[in-house]
C-alpha positions, 0 to 999 in steps of 0.5 A: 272177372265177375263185377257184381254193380247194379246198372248205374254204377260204371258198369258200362265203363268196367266193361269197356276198360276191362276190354281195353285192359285184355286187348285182343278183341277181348269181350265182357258180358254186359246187359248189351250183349244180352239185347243181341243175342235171342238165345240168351235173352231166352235163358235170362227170360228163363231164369227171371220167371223161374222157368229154370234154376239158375244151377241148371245153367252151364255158365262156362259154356253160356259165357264162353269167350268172355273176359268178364260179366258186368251189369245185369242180369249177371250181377243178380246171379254172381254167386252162381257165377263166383261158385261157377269159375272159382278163380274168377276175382269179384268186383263190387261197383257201388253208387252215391245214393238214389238222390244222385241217381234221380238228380242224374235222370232228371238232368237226362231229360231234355228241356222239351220233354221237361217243357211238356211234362210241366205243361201236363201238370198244368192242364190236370191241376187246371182239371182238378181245381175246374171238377173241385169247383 
């Protein structure tokens, strides 16, 4: 299974009912596996400096033992991916738009992180009007 979302879009949740779904200690490859896994990052690494050609991966092997990709950097590559197991089904996760996703970052931050950013302001809108004057 090939779940062609951006980060953002149940990504996270996909990939967790996808395990749930397969059983057996069944794993999908999401932006968490890259983080643990040096010889990965380095071909994703690899990949987004254009180092190498996304044709030159072996796809089968760099995913073996995996149920499914979620998330990036997969989902940037899911044609390479689809062309690489063609009996794989393709998911496509979408999101409300960037309104949603900024009015969920926002209510991420914590009161004291708003607290201090509000304070911030402050001070270099008191250092503006104090050089304007």
């Amino acid at each position: 299974m090939i779940v062609a979302g951006m980060p953002r879009t149940g990504t996270e949740s996909i990939k967790r009912a996808l395990e749930i779904l397969y059983g057996n200690h069944a794993r999908a490859y999401h932006m968490s596996e890259v983080l643990n896994r040096p010889k990965h990052l380095q071909v994703w690494a690899d990949l987004a400096f254009e180092r190498i050609q996304p044709e030159q991966v072996n796809w089968q092997e760099f995913l073996g033992g995996y149920i499914a990709t979620t998330d990036m950097p997969c989902a940037l590559y899911f044609e390479q991916l689809a062309a690489a197991f063609p009996d794989a089904k393709i998911i496509l996760s979408l999101r409300d738009g960037p309104r949603r996703i900024i009015m969920q970052a926002v209510q991420k931050l914590s009161i004291t992180r708003l607290a201090i950013a509000a304070g911030i302001l402050v001070l270099v809108l008191l250092i503006v009007l104090l050089v304007a004057s």
